[in-house]
N, C-alpha and C positions, 0 to 999 in steps of 0.2 A: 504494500500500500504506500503507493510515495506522497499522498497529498491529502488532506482533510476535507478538500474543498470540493464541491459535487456540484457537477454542469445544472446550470439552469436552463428550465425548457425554454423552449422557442415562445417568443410572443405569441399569441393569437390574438383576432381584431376583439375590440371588448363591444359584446353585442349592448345596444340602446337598451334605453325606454321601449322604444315601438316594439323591439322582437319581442321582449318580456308584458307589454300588454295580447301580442298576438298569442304566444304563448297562454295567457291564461283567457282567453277568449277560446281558443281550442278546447281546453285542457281544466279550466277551473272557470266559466263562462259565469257566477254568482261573485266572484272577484276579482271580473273583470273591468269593469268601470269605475273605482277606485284610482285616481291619479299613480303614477309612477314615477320616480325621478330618482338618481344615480346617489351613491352615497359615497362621497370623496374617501372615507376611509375604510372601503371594502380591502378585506386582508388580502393573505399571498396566496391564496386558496381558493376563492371564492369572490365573484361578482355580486355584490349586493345590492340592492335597488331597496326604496321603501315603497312599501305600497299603503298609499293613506297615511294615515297619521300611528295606526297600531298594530300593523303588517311589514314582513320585509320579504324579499325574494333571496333564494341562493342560486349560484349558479356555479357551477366546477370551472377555473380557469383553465385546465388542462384534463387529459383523461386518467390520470395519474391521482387525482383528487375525488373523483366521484367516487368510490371506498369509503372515503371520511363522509363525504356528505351523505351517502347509504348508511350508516351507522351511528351517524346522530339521528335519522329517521329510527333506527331502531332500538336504541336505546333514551332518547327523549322522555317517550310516554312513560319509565321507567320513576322519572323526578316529578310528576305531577303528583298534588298534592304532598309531597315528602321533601320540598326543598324550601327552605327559613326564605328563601328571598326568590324573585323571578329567575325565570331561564326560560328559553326557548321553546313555547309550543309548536309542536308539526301541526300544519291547516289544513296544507295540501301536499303532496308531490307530484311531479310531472314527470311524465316518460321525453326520452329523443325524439328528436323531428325534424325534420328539414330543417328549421328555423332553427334548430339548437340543438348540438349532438350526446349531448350527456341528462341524464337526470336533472332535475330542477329540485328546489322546496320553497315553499311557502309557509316561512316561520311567523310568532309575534315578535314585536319588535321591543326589545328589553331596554328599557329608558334609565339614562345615567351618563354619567363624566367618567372618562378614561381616568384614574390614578394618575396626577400629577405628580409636583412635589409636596409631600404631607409633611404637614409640621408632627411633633410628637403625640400631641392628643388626638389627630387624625390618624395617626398610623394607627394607635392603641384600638379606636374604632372599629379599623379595617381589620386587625388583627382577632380582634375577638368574632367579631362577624365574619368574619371569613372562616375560622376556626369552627364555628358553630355551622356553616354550610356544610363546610368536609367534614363534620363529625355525622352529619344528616345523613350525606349521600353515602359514605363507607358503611353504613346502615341497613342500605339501601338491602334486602336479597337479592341474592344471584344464586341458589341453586337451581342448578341443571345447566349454567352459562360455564364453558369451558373456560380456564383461566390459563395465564401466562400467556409471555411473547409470541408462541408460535402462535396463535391466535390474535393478538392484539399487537404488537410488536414490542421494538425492543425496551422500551420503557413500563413494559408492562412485564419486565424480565428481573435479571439481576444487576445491581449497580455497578460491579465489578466484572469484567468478562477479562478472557482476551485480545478482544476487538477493539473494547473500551482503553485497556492499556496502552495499545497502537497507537490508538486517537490522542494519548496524553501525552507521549513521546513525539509524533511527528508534529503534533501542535505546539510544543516546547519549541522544536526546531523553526517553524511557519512565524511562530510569533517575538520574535527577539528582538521587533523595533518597540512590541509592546512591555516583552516582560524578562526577568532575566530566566533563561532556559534552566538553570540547575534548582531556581527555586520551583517552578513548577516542578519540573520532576521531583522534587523532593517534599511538597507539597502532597501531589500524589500518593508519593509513597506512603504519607503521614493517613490520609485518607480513605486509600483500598484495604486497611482491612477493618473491612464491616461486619457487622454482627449477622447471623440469618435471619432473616424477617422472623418478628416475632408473636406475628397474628398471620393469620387465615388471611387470601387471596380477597377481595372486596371491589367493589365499582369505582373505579377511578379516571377522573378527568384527562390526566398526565399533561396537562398543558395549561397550569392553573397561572399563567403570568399575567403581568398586567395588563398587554393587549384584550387579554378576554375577560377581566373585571371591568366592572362600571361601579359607581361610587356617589353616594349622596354630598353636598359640600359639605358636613361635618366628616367626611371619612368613612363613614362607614358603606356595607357592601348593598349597595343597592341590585346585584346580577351578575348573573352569572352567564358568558356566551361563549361559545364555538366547543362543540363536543365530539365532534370530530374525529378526537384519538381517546375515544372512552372507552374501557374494557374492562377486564379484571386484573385484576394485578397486587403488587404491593401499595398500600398508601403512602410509601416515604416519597412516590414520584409527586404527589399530589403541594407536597410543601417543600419541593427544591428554591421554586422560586420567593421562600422568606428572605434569601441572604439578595436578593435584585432590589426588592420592596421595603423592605422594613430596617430599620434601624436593629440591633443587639435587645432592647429592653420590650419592643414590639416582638419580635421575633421569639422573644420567651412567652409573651402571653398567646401568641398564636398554637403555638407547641401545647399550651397549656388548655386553649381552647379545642382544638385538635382531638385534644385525648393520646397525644402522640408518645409512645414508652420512649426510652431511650435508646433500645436499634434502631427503631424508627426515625427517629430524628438523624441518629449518625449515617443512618442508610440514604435518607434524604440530601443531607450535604456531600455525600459523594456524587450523588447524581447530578447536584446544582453545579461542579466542578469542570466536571471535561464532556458530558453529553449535549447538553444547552449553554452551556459556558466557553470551554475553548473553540468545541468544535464549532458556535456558530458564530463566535468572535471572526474564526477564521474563516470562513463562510460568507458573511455580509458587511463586515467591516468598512470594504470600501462602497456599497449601498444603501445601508442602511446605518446613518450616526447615531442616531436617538436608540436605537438597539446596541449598538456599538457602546455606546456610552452606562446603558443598565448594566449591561452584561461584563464588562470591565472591572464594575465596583462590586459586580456582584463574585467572581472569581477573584480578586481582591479580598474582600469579606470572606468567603470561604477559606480559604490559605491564614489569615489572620487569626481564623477559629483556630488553625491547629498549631499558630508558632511560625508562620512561615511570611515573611515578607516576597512581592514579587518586582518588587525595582525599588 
């Protein structure tokens, strides 16, 4: 493996308004006269539209994505009524068509502010409500839903592989304008060895960051969105992203809210390290800053936790 960094697809044209009302004129003809209009911060995944004021549209931007958008359809109805704050209801979905060649959905549209920068009594907010979501949904049943990564992928696996070691090494290497390479690796080293999970497999978001929180202005967790890589798994995936977010004294009440033991928590900070951490440092860095710039402090913060400065 000589490189961290993984080809991005090819553009494709980003379909209007117009396709997406022709679409539900086809296809959901009771939602279809409702205005549509583009949402400037549709993810890296998925074309968003709102439809109305309490609807939004998905759209897969590549074929590579429809997966995720299939498995938020399937796991959605799962959080109705069992989740402390909104999430995304399924309305509709739509098949391929001329007009669009992947799957579509027709979510509600969960109202709120992106996670800025929180002062301390705003983190404590987000910490506890946030804490008290993922204690809801780890709750959640899943017997009879097959669990682990060979089913849901590799974050719904172990924190430590040997893939994952790779990843920490040639990332060492990739990143020396950012960090000194012996202290990651030694960082690492401090890190991989983790406890075994020490609960039962549970429903897990695995991409609990701040892109998919929304946030009332006193901080706390107004929603929760893109479910996309939800499965079963260990829960420590579910709180890697405290060391992005939160401050040290937030991050303790989160843990605390949580219900998170202490493998858990140690099994979580290895995952916040080199999976979502170096590897997408080195990954997006040169396009995406605002990402660039969490993920920095947040592999920072982590190495900090265990003694290890990284420049």
């Amino acid at each position: 493996m000589g490189s961290v960094t993984s080809a991005e697809p090819q553009p494709e044209t980003a379909p209007g308004p117009e396709t997406v009302t022709r679409l539900l004129r086809e296809q959901a003809p009771d939602l279809a006269r409702q205005p549509v209009r583009a949402v400037s911060t549709s993810g890296s995944s998925n074309w968003v539209f709102r439809l109305g004021e309490e609807l939004a549209v998905r759209l897969p931007r590549d074929d590579r994505y429809t997966p995720a958008l299939l498995n938020e359809v399937r796991w959605l109805p799962h959080l109705v009524g069992r989740s402390p704050v909104p999430v995304p209801t399924v309305v509709a979905v739509g098949d391929p068509t001329e007009h669009f060649p992947r799957p579509w959905a027709v979510v509600t549209w969960v109202s709120g502010d992106l996670p800025g920068s929180l002062d301390p009594a705003q983190q404590a907010r987000l910490a506890v409500s946030l804490g008290g979501f993922l204690r809801s949904m780890h709750a959640i049943d899943t017997h009879g839903a097959p669990a682990g990564a060979a089913h849901w992928g590799y974050r719904c696996g172990e924190p430590v592989t040997d893939t994952i070691d790779e990843w920490a090494d040639v990332a060492a290497t990739e990143l020396t304008d950012l960090f000194d390479p012996a202290g990651v690796r030694e960082a690492w080293r401090r890190l991989r060895e983790v406890p075994p999970a020490a609960r039962p497999a549970c429903l897990v978001h695995t991409d609990v960051s701040s892109e998919n929180l929304v946030v009332h202005p006193d901080g706390s967790l107004a929603g929760v969105i893109d479910f996309g890589g939800m499965g079963v798994g260990d829960r420590s995936i579910d709180l890697l992203y405290a060391w992005s977010m939160l401050d040290a004294p937030a991050r303790e009440q989160l843990r605390l809210a949580a219900d998170a033991d202490p493998a858990t928590w140690i099994r979580a900070r290895a995952w916040a390290f080199v999976g979502p951490g170096l590897l997408t440092l080195a990954d997006y860095r040169g396009s995406m800053p605002a990402r660039t710039e969490r993920l920095t402090r947040m592999v920072e913060a982590v190495a900090s936790d265990v003694g290890v400065r990284l420049r």
